[in-house]
C-alpha positions in Angstrom: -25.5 27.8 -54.9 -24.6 25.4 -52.5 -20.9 24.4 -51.6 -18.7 23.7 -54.5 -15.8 21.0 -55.0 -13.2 20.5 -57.3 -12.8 17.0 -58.9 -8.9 17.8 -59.8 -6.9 15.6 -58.2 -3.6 17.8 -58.7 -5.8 20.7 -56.6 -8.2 19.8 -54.5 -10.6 22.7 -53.2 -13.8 23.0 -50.9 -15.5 26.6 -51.3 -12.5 27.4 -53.2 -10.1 27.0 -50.1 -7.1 24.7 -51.1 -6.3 22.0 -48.7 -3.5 23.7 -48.0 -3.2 22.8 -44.1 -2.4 19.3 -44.5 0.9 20.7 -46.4 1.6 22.6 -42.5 1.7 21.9 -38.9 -0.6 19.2 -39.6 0.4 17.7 -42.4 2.8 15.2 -41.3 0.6 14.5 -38.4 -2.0 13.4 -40.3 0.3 11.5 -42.4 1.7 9.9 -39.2 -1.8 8.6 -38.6 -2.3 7.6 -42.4 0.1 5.0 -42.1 0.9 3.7 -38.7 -2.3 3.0 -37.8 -2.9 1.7 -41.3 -6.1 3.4 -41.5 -7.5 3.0 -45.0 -7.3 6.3 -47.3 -10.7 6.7 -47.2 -10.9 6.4 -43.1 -8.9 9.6 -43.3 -10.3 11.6 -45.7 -13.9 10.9 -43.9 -11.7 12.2 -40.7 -10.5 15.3 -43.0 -14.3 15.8 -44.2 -15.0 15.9 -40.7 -12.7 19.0 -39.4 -14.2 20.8 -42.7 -17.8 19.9 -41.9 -18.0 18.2 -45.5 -19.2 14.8 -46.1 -20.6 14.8 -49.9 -19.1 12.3 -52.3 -17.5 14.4 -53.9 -15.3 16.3 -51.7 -14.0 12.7 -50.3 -13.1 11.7 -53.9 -11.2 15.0 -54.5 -9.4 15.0 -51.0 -8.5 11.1 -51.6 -6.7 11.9 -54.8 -5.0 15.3 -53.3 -4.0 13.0 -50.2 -2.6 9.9 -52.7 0.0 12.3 -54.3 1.0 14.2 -51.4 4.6 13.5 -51.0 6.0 13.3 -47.5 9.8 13.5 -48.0 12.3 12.2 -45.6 13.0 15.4 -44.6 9.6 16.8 -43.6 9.6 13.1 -41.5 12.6 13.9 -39.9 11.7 16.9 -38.5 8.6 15.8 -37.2 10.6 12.9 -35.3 12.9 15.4 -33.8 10.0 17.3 -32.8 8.4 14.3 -31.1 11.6 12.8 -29.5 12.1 16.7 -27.8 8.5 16.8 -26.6 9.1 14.0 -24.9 12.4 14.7 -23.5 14.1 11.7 -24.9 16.3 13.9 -27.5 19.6 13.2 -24.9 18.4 10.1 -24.5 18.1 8.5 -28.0 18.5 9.4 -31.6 17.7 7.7 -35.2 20.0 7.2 -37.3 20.2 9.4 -40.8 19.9 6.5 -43.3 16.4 5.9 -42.2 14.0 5.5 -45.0 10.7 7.1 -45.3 8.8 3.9 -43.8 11.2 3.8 -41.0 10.9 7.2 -39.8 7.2 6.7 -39.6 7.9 3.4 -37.7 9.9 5.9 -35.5 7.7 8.7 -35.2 4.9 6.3 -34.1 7.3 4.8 -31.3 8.1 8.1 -29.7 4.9 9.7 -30.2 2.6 6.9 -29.0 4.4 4.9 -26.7 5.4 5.8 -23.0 9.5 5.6 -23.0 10.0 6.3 -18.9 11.1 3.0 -17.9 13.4 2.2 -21.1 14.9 5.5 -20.8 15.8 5.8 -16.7 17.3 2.7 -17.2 19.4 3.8 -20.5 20.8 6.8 -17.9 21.5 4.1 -15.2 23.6 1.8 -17.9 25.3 5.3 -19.2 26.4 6.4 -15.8 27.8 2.6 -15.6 29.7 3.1 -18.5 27.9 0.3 -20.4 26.5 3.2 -23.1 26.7 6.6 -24.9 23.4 8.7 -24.5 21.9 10.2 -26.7 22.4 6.3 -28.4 21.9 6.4 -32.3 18.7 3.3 -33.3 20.0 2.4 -36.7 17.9 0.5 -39.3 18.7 -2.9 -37.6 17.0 -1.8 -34.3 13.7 -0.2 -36.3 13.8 -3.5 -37.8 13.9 -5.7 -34.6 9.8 -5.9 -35.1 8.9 -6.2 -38.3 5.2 -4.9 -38.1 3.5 -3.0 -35.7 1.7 -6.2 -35.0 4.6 -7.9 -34.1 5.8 -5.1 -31.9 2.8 -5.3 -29.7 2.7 -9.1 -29.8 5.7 -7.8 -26.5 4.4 -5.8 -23.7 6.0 -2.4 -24.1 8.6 -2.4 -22.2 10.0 -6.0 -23.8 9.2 -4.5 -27.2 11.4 -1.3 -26.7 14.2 -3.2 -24.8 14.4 -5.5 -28.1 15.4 -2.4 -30.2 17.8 -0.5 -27.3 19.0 -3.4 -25.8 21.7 -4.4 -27.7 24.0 -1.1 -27.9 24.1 -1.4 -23.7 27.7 -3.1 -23.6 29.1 -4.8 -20.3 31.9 -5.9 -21.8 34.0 -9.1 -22.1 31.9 -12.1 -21.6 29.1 -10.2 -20.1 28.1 -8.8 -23.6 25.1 -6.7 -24.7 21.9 -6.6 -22.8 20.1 -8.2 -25.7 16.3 -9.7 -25.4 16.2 -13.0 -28.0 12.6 -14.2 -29.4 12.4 -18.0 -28.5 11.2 -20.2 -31.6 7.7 -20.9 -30.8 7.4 -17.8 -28.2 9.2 -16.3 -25.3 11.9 -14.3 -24.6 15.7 -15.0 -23.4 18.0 -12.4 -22.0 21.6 -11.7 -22.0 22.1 -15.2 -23.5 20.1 -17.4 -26.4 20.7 -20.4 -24.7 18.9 -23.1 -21.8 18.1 -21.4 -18.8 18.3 -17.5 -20.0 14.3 -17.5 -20.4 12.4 -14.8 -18.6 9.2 -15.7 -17.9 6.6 -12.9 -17.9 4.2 -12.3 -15.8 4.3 -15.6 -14.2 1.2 -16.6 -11.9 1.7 -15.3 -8.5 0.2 -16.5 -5.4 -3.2 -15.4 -4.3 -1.8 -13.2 -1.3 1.6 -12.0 -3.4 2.5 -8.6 -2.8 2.9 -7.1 -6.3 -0.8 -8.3 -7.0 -2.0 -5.0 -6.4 0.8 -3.5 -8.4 0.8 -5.2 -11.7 1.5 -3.1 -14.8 0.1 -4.6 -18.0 2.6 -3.3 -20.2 5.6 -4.2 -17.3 4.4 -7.2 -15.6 6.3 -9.4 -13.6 9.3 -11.3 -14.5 10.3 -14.6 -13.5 13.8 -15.9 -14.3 16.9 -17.8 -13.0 19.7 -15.8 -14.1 22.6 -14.7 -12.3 26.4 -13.4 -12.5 28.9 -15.7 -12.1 32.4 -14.3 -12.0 33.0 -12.4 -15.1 29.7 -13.8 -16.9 26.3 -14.5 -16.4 25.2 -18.4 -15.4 21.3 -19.4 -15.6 19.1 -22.6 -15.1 19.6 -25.3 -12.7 19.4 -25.0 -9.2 20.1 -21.0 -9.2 17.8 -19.2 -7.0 14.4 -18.1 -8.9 13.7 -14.6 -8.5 10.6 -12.3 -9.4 11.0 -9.3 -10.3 8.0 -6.5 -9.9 8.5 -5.7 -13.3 10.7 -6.0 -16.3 12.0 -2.5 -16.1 12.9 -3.7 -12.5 14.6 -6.5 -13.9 16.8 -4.9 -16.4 17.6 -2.1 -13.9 18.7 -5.0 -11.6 21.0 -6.2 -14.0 22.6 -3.3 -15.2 23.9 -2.7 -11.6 24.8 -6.0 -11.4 28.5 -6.4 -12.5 30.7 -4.9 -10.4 32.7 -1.2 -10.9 36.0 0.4 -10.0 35.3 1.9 -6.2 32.8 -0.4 -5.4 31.9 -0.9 -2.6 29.8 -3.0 0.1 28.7 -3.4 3.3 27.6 -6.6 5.1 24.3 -7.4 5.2 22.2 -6.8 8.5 19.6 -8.1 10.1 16.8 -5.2 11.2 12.8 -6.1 12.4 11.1 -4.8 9.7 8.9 -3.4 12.5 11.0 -2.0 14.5 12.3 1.8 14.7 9.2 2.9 13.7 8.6 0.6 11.0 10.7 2.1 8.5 11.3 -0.9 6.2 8.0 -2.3 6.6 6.9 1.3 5.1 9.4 0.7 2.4 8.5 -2.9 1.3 4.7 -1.9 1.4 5.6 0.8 -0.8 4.7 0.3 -4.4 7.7 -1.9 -6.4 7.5 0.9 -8.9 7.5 4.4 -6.9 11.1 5.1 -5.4 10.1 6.6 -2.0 10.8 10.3 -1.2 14.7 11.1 -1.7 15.4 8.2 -4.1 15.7 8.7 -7.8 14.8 4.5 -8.9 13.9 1.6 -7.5 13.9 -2.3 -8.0 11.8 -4.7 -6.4 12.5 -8.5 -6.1 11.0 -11.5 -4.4 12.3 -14.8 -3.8 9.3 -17.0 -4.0 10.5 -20.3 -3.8 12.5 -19.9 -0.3 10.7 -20.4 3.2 10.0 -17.7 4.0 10.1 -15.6 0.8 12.6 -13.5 0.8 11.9 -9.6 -0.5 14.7 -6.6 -1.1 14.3 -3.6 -2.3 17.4 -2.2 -4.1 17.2 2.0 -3.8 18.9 4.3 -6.1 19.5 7.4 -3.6 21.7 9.4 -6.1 20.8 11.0 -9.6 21.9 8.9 -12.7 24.4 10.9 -13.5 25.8 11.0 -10.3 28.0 7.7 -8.6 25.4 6.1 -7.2 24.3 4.1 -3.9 21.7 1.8 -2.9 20.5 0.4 0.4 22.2 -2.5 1.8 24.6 -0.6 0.6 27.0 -0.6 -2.6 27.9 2.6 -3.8 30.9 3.6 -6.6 32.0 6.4 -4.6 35.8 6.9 -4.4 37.3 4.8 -1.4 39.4 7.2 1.5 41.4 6.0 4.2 42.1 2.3 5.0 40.2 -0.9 4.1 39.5 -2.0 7.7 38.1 1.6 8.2 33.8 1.3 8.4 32.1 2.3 5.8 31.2 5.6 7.0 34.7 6.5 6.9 35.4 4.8 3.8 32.6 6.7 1.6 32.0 9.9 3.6 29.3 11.3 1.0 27.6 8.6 0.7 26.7 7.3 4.2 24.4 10.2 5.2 22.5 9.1 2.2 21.4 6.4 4.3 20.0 8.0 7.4 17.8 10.6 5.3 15.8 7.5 4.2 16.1 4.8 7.0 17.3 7.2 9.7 19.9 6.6 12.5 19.1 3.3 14.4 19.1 1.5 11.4 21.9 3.6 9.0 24.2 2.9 12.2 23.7 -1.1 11.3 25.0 -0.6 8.4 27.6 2.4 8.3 29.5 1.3 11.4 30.4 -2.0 9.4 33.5 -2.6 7.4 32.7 -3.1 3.8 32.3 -6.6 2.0 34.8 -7.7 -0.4 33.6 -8.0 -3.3 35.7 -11.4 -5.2 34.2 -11.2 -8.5 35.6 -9.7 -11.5 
């Protein structure tokens, strides 16, 4: 009578069914959630009780002991990672590599499954069309190892915490080096350097009436920091400029287009009333810092708070990522024709008519009729 449980912990059965559904599509799942979450064995045999509609002593002692010995080989792991990183769509973005153990590949699969990998990986495809990386990039044991508890990984807001693993296999080259994030002794974070001056300070407190109140993102807040190029490497500190950006993913996006590329080139700045034609670019800088407007692929938002007035700019990604790309004031890596005193219309035939698509004609014409900037840093 009744329902009937086996105490044998080598075969656990309830109504003489086996559990054998944690050994399929499940199975890994549910070992994924065992251990990442660090849920106690008997939290998850109550939540395996559950499903079966079980909840006498017994059965939770038998599925504890069938749950205990299950063994979750690498392999079984692995699969369930590649699973995860091509439901997600980051499978050409990154990879893991193969020596990682079974603890690591759990630390992985939580990673991809559970945390959102947008911002990290549009600006991995910005950094690879820049030639600073290879996608899909291969996280070795050194990366998984950056945080060394899940505790520790979201002591960082996400983005931070993901850049710390990625960060360092995006290569400028020569004394620019890797993009690396450094943990400060005591707290904080530096980039590019460990040294004076390279802190980033996140989300700062902003003025009352700042624009990118409205906009804040918990988990890629604002970031406040003095860093800048300088020839062929980066300078901080002193009496550089301060600069906010809208969000850390704005701020490594800014810096990855930073140093400057073969074909590159630039036009003057002008000098448009934000009002006028229309009010294009007053639509523009009242747009979200984090939604590219219609036509662009990314965009990066920064403020100059410390100057009178502040100074804001929106830099505009109007091409794909795996296209050469232009922004708007404008620098674009499209091959150079004709002469260098021809305007820049001339000079980069596809991309000019970029411009007028998203500011349109009064104001492209500002810009496109001028003679390109040189650019003297190396």
């Amino acid at each position: 009578m009744g329902n009937h449980h086996s105490a044998n912990r080598h075969s656990a059965t309830i109504d003489e069914h086996t559990l054998d559904f944690l050994h399929k599509v499940d199975r890994d799942a549910l070992h994924t959630y065992a251990n990442t979450h660090q849920w106690t064995l008997l939290g998850l045999c109550l939540y395996v009780c559950a499903v079966c509609n079980r909840s006498e002593v017994g059965s939770l002692r038998a599925t504890a002991h069938f749950l205990w010995e299950v063994d979750f080989s690498p392999y079984v792991l692995r699969n369930r990672l590649n699973r995860c990183l091509a439901a997600k769509g980051l499978h050409t973005v990154v990879g893991f590599d193969a020596l990682l153990d079974r603890p690591l590949l759990l630390k992985a699969i939580w990673l991809v499954d559970t945390q959102q990998w947008n911002e990290v990986a549009d600006a991995l495809k910005l950094a690879a069309q820049r030639g600073f990386c290879q996608l899909p990039m291969t996280l070795a044991v050194a990366d998984l190892q950056r945080h060394d508890s899940k505790q520790a990984y979201l002591a960082d807001v996400r983005v931070i915490g993901l850049w710390k693993m990625v960060g360092r296999h995006v290569n400028f080259g020569g004394q620019r080096g890797h993009f690396e994030l450094f943990d400060q002794p005591g707290g904080g974070v530096r980039a590019l350097r460990d040294e004076p001056g390279f802190e980033l300070d996140v989300n700062p407190p902003l003025p009352a009436n700042h624009p990118y109140h409205p906009h804040i993102i918990d988990d890629n807040p604002p970031v406040r920091s003095r860093i800048g190029r300088e020839g062929a490497s980066w300078t901080a500190g002193g009496a550089r400029v301060v600069v906010t950006d809208a969000s850390v993913s704005s701020f490594i996006m800014r810096f990855i287009t930073r140093p400057p590329e073969p074909n590159r080139g630039e036009t003057p700045l002008a000098k448009v009333d934000r009002h006028a034609h229309g009010g294009v670019l007053d639509g523009i800088l009242n747009h979200s810092p984090h939604q590219p407007p219609d036509g662009c692929t990314a965009v990066m938002a920064g403020r100059c708070d410390d100057s009178d007035p502040p100074v804001e700019a929106r830099r505009l990604v109007l091409t794909p990522f795996d296209s050469p790309f232009s922004f708007v004031f404008l620098v674009t890596t499209e091959p150079p024709v004709g002469d260098p005193s021809d305007v820049f219309k001339d000079r980069r035939p596809s991309s000019a008519p970029l411009v007028r698509g998203l500011v349109g004609d009064a104001i492209a014409a500002t810009l496109v009729y001028q003679t390109e900037k040189v650019d003297e840093a190396s």
